[in-house]
N, CA, C and O atoms as CSV, one atom per row, in Angstrom:
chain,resi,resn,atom,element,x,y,z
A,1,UNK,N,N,57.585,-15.209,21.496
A,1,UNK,CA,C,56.839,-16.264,20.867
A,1,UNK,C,C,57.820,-17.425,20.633
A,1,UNK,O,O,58.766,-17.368,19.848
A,2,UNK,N,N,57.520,-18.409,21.341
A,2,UNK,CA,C,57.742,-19.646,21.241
A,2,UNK,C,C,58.449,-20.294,19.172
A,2,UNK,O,O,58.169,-19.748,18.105
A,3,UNK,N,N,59.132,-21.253,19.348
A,3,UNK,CA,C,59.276,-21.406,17.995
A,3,UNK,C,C,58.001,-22.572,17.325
A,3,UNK,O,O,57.761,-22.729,16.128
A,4,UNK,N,N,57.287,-23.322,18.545
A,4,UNK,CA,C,56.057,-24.203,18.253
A,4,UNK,C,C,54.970,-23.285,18.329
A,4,UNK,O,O,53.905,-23.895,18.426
A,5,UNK,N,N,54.779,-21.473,18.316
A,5,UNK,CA,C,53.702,-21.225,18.235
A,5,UNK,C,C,53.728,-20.458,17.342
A,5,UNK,O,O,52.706,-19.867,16.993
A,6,UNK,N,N,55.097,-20.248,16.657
A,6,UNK,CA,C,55.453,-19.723,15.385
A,6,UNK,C,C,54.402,-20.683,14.005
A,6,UNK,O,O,53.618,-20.333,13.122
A,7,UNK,N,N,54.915,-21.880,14.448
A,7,UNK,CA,C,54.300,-23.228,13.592
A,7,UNK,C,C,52.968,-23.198,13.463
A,7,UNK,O,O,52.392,-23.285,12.379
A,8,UNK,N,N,52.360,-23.062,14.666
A,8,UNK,CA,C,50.748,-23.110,14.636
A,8,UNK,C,C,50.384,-21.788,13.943
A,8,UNK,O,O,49.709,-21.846,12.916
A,9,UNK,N,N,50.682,-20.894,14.309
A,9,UNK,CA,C,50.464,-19.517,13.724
A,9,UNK,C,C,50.657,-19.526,11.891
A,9,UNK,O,O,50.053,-18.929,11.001
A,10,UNK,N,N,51.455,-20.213,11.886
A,10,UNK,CA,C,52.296,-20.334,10.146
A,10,UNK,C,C,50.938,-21.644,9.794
A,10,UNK,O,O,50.559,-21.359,8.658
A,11,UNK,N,N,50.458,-22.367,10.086
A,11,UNK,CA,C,49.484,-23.637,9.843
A,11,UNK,C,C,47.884,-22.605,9.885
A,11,UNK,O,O,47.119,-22.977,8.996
A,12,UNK,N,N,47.550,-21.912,10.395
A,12,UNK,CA,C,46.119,-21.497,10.753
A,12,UNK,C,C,46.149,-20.184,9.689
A,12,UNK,O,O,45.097,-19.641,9.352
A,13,UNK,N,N,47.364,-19.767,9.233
A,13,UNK,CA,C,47.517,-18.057,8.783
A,13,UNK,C,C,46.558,-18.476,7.444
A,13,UNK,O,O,45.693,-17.639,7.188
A,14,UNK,N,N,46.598,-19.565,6.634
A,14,UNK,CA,C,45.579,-19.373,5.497
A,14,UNK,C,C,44.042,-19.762,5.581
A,14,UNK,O,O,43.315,-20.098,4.646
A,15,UNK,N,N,43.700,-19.628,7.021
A,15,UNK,CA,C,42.453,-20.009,7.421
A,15,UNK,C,C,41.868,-18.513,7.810
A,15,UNK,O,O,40.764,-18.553,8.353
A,16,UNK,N,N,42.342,-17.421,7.648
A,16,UNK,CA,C,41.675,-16.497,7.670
A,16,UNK,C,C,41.381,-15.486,6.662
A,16,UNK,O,O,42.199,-14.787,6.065
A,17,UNK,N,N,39.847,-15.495,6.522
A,17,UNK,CA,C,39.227,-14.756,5.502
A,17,UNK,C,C,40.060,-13.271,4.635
A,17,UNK,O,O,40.808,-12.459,5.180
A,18,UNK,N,N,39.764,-13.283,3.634
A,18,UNK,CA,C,40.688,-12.463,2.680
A,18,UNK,C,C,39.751,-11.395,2.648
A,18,UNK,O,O,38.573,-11.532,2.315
A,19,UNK,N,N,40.391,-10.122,3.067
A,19,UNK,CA,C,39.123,-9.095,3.374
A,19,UNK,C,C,39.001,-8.080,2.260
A,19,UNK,O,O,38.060,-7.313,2.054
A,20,UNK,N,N,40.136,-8.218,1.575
A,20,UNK,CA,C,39.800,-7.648,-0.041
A,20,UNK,C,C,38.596,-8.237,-0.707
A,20,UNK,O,O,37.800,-7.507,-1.297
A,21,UNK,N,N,38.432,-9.570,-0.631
A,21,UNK,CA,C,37.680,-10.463,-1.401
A,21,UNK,C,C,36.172,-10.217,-1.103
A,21,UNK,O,O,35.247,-10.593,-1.823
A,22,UNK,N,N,36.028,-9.319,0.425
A,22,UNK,CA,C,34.441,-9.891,0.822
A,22,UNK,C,C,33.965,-8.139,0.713
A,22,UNK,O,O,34.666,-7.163,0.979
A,23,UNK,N,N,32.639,-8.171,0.264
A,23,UNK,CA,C,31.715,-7.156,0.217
A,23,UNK,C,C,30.985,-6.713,1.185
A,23,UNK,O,O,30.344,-7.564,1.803
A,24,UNK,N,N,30.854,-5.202,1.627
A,24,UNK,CA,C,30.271,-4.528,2.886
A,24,UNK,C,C,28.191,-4.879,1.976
A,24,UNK,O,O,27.543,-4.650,0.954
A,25,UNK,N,N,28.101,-5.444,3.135
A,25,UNK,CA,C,26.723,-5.763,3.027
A,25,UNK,C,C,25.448,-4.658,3.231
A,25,UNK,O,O,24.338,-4.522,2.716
A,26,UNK,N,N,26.358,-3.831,4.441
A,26,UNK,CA,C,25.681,-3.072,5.055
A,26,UNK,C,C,24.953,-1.756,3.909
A,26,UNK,O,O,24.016,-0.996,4.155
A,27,UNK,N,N,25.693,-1.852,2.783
A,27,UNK,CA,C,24.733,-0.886,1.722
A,27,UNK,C,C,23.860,-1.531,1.300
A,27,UNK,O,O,22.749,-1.012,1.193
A,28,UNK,N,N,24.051,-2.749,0.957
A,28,UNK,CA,C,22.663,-3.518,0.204
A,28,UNK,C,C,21.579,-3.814,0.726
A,28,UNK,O,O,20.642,-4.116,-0.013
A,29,UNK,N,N,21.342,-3.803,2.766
A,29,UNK,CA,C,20.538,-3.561,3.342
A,29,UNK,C,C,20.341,-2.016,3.666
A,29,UNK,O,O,19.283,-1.692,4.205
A,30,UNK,N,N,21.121,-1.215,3.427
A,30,UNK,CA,C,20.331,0.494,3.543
A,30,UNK,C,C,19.405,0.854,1.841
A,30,UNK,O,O,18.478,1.594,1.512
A,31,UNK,N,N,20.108,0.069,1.279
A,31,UNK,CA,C,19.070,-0.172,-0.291
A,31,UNK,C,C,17.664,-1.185,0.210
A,31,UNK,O,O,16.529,-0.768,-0.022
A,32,UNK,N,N,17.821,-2.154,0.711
A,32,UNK,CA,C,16.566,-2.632,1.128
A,32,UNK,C,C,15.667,-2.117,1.599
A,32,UNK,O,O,14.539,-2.179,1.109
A,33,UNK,N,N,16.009,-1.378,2.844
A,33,UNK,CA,C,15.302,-0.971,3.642
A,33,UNK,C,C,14.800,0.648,3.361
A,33,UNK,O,O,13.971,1.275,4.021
A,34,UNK,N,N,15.558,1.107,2.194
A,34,UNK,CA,C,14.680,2.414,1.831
A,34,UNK,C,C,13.802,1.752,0.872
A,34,UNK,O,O,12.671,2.235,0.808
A,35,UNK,N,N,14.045,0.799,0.140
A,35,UNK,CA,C,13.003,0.188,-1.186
A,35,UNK,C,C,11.571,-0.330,-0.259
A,35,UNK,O,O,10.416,-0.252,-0.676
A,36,UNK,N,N,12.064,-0.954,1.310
A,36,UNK,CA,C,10.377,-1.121,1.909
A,36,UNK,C,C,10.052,-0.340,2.425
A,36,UNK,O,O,9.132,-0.791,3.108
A,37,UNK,N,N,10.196,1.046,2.702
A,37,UNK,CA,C,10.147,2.195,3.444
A,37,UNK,C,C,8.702,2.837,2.254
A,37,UNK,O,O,7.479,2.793,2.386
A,38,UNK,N,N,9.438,3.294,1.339
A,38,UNK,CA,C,9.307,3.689,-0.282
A,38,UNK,C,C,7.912,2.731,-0.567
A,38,UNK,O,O,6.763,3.169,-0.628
A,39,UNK,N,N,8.290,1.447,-0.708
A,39,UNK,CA,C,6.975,0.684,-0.642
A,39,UNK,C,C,5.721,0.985,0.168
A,39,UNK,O,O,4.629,1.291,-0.311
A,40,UNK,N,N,6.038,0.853,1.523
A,40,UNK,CA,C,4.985,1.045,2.459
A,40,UNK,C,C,4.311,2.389,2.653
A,40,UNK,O,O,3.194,2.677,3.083
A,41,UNK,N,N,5.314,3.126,2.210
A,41,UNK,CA,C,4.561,4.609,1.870
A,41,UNK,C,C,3.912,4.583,0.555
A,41,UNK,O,O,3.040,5.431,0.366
A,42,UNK,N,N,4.212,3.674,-0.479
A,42,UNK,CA,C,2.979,4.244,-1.426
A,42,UNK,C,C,1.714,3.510,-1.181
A,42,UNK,O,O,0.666,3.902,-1.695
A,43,UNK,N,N,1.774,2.222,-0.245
A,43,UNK,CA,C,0.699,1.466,-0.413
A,43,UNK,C,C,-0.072,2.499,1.258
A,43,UNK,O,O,-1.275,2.480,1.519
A,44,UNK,N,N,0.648,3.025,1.841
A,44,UNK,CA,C,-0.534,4.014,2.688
A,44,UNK,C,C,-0.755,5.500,2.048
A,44,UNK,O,O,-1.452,6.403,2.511
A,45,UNK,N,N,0.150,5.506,0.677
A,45,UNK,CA,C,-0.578,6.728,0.038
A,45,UNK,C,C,-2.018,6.322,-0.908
A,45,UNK,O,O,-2.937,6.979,-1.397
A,46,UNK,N,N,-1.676,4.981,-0.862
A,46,UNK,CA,C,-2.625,4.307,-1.933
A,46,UNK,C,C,-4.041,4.415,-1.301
A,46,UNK,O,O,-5.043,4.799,-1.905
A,47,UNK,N,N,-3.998,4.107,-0.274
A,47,UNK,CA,C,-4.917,3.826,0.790
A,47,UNK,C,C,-5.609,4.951,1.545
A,47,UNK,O,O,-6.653,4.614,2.103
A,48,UNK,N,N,-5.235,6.223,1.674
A,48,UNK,CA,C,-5.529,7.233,1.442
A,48,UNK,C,C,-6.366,7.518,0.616
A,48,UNK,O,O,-7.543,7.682,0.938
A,49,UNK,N,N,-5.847,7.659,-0.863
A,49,UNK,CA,C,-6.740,7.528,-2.281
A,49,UNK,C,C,-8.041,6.673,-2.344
A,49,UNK,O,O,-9.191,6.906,-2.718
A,50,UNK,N,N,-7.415,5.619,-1.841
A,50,UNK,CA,C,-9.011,5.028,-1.987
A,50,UNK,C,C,-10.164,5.461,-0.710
A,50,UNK,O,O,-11.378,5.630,-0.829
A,51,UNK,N,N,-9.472,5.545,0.290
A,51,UNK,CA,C,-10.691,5.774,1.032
A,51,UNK,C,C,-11.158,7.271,0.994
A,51,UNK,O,O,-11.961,7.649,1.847
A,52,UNK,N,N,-10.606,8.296,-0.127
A,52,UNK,CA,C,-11.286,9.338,-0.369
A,52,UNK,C,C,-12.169,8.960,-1.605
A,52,UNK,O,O,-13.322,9.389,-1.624
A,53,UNK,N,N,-11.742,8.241,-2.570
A,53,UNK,CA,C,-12.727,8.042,-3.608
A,53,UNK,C,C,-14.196,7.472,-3.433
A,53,UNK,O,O,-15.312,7.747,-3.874
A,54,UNK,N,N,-13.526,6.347,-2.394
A,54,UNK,CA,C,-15.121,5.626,-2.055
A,54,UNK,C,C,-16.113,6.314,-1.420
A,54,UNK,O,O,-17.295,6.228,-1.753
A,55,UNK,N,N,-15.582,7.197,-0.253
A,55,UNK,CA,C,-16.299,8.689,-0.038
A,55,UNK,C,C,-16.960,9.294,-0.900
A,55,UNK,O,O,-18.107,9.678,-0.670
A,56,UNK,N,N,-16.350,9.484,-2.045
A,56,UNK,CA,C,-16.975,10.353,-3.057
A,56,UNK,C,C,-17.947,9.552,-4.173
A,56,UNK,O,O,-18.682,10.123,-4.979
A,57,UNK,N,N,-17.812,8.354,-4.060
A,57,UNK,CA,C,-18.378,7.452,-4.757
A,57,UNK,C,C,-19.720,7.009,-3.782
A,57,UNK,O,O,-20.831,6.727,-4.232
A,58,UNK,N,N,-19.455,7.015,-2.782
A,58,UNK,CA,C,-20.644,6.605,-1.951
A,58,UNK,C,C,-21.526,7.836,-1.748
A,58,UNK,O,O,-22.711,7.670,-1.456
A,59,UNK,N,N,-20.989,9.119,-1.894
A,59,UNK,CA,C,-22.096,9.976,-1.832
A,59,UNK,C,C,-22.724,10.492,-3.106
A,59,UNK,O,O,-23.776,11.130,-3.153
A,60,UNK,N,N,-22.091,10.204,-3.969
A,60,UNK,CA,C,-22.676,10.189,-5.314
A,60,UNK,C,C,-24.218,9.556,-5.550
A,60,UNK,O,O,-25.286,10.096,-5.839
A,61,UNK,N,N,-23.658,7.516,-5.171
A,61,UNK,CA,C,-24.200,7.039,-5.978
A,61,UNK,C,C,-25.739,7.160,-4.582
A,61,UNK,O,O,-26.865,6.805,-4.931
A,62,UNK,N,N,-25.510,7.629,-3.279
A,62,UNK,CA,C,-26.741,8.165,-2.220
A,62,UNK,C,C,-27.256,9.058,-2.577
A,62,UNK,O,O,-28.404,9.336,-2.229
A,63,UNK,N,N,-26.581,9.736,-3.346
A,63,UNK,CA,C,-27.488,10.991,-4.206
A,63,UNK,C,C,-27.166,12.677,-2.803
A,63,UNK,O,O,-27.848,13.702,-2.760
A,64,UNK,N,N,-26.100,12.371,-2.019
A,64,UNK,CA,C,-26.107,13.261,-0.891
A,64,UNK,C,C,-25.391,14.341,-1.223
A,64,UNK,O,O,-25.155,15.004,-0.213
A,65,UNK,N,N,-24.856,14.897,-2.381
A,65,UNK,CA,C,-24.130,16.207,-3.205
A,65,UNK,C,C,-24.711,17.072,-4.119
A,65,UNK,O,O,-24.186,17.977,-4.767
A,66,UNK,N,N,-26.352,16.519,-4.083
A,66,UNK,CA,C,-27.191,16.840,-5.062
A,66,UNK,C,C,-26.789,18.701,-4.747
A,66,UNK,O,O,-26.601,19.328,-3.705
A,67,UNK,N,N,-26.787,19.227,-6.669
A,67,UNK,CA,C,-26.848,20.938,-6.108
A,67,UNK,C,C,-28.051,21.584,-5.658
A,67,UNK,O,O,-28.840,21.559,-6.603
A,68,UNK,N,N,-28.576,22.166,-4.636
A,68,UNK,CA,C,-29.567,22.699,-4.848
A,68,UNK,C,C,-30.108,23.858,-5.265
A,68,UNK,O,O,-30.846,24.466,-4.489
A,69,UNK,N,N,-29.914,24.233,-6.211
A,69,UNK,CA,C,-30.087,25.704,-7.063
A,69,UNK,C,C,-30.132,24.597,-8.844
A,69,UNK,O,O,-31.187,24.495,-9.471
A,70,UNK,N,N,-29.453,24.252,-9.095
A,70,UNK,CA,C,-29.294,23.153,-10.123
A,70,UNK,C,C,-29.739,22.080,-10.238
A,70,UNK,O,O,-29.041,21.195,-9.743
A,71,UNK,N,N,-30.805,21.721,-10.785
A,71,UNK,CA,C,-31.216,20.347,-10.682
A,71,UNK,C,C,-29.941,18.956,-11.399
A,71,UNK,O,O,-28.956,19.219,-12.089
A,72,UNK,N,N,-30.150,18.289,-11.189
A,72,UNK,CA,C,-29.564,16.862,-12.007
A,72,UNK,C,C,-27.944,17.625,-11.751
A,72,UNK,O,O,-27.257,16.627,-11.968
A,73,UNK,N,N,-27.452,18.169,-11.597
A,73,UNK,CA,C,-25.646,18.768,-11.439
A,73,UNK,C,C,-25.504,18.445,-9.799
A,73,UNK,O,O,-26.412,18.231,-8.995
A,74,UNK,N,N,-24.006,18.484,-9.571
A,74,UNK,CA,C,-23.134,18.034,-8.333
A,74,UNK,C,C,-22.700,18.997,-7.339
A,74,UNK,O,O,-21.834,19.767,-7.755
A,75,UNK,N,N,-22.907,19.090,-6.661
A,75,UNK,CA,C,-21.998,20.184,-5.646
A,75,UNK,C,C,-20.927,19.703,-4.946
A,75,UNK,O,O,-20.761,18.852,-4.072
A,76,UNK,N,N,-19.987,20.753,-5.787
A,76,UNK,CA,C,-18.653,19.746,-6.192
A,76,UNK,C,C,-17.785,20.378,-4.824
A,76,UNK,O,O,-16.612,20.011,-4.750
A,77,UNK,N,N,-18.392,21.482,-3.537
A,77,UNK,CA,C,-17.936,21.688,-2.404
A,77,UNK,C,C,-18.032,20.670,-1.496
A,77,UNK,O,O,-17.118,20.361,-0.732
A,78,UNK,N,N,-19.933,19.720,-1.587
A,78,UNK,CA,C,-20.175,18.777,-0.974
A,78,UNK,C,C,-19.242,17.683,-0.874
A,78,UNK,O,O,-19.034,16.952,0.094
A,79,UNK,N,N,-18.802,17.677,-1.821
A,79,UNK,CA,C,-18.089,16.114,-2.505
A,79,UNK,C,C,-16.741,16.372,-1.825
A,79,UNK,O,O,-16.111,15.387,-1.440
A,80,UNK,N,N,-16.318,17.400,-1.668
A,80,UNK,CA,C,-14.722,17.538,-0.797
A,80,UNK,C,C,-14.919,17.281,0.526
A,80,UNK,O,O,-14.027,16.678,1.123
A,81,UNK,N,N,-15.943,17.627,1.132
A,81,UNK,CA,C,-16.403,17.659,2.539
A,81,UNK,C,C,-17.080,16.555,3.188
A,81,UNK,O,O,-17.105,16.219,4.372
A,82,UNK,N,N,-17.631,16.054,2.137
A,82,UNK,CA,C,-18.500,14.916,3.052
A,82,UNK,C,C,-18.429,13.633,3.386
A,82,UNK,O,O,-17.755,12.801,2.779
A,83,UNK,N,N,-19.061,13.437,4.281
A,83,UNK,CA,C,-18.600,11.662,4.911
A,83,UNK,C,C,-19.737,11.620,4.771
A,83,UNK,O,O,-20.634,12.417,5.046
A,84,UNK,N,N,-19.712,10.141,4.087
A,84,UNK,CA,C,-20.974,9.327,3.766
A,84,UNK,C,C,-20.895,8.207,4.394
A,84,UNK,O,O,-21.962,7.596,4.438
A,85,UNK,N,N,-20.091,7.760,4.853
A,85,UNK,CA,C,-19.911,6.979,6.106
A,85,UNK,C,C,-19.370,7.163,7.413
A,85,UNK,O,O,-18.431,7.949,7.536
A,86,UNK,N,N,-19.936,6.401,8.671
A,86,UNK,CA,C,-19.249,6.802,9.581
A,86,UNK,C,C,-17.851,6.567,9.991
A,86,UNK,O,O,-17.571,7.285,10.950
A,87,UNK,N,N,-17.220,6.083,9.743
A,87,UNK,CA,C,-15.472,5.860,10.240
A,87,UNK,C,C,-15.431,5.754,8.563
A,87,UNK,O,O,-16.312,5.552,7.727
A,88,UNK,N,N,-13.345,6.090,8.436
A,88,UNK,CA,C,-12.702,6.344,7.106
A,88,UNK,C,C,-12.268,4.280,7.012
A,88,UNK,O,O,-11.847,3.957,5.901
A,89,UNK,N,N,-12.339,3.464,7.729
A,89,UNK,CA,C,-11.970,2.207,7.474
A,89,UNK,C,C,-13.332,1.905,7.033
A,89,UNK,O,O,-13.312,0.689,6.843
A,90,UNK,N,N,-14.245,2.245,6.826
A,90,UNK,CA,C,-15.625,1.756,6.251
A,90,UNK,C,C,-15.240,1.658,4.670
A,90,UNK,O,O,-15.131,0.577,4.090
A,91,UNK,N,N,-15.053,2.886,4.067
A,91,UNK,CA,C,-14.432,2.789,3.009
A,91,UNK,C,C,-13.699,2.241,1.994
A,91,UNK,O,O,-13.761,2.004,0.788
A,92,UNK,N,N,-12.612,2.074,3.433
A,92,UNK,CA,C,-11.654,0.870,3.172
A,92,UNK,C,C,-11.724,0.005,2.726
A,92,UNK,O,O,-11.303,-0.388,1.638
A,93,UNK,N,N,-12.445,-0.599,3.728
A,93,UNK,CA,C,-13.114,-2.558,3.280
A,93,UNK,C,C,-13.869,-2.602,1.946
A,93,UNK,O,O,-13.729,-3.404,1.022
A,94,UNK,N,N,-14.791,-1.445,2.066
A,94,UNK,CA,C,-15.776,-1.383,0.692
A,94,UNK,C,C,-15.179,-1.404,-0.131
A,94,UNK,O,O,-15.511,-2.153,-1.050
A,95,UNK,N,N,-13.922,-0.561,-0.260
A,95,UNK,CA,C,-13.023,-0.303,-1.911
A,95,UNK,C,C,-12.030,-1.756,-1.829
A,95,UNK,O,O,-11.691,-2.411,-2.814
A,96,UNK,N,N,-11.708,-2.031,-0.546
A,96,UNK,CA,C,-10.707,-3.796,-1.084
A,96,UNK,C,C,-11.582,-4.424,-0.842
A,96,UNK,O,O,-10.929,-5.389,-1.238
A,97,UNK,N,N,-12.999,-5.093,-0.398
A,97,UNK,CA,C,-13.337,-5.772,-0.839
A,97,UNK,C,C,-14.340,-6.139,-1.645
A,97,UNK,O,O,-14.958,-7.204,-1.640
A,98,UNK,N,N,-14.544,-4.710,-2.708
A,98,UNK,CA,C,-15.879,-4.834,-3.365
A,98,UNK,C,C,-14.912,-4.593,-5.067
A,98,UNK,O,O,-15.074,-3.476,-5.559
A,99,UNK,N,N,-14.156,-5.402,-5.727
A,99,UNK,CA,C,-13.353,-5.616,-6.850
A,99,UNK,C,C,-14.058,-5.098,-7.511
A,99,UNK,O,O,-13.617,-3.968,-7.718
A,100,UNK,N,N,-15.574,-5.366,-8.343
A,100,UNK,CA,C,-16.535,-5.134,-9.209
A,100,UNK,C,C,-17.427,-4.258,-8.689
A,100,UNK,O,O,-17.593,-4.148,-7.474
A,101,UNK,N,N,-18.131,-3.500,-9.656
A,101,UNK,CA,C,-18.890,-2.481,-9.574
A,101,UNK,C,C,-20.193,-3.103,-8.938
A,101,UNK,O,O,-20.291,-3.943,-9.832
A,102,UNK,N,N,-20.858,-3.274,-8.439
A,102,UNK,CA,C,-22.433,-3.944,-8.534
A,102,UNK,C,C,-23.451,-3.352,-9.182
A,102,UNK,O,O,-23.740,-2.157,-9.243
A,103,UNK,N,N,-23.936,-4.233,-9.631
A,103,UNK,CA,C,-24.768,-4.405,-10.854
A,103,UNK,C,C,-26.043,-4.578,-10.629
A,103,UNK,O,O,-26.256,-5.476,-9.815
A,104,UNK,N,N,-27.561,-3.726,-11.306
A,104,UNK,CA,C,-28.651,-4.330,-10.468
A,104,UNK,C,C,-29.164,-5.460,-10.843
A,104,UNK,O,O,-29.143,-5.777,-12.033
A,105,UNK,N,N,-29.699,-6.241,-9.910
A,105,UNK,CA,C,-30.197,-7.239,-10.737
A,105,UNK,C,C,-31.236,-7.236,-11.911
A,105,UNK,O,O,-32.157,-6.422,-11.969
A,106,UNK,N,N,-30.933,-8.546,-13.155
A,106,UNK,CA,C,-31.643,-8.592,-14.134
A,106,UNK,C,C,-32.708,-9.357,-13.981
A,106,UNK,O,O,-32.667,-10.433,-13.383
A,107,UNK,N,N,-33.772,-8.858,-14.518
A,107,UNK,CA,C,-34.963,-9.746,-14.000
A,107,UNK,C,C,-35.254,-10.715,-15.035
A,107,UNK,O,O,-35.176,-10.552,-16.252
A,108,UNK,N,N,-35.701,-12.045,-14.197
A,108,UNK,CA,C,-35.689,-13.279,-14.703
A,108,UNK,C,C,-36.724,-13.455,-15.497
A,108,UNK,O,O,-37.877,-13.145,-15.194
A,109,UNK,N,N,-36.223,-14.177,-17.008
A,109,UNK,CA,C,-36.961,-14.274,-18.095
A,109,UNK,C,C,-37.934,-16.000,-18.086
A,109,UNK,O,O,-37.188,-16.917,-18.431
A,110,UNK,N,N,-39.244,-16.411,-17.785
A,110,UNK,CA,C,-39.739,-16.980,-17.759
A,110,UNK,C,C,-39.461,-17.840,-19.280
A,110,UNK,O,O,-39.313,-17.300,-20.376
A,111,UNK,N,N,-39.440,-19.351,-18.987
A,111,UNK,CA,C,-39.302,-20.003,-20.328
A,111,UNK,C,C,-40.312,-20.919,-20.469
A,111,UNK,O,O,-40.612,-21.541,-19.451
A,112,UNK,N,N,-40.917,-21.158,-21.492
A,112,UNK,CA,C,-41.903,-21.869,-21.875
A,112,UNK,C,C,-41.772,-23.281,-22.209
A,112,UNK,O,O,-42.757,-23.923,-22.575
């Protein structure tokens, strides 16, 4: 080595990053990426849940679990088993996009 590339070498040496100083990143994205992992599994466990409830809610309120040996009581085998709709995304939509219960309508009071 040259004694002018000694110089340049001695001029550039505090231009390189101090590797004590800098932090491995690579854990804080294996923390990310199990926290959306973790996420996305509860919102398709979530989703699961609902499209069994609305199942069970839709055959309820069709009256299709009725017991028959028991009047006015549930047959609570029916209710594990049955599809009250045809595809499980029917459900779906019904439970995200029906927020509120529906309500029957109130009949309109004539005013004088």
């Amino acid at each position: 080595m040259s004694d002018a590339e000694g110089k340049i070498l001695k001029i550039y040496d505090g231009s390189k990053p101090e590797d004590e100083d800098l932090h491995d990143t690579r854990y804080y994205l294996h923390w990310a990426w199990g926290l959306v992992a973790v996420l996305v599994g509860m919102v398709f466990w979530l989703c699961i849940a609902l499209v069994n409830a609305e199942n069970q809610r839709n055959a309820l309120v069709n009256k299709q679990c009725a017991d028959p040996v028991f009047k006015g009581e549930i047959d609570r085998l029916c209710l594990r088993t049955v599809r009250s709709r045809e595809h499980w995304w029917e459900h779906l939509w019904y439970g995200v996009s029906h927020i509120r219960p529906e309500t029957p309508e109130t009949p309109k009071v004539r005013r004088h």
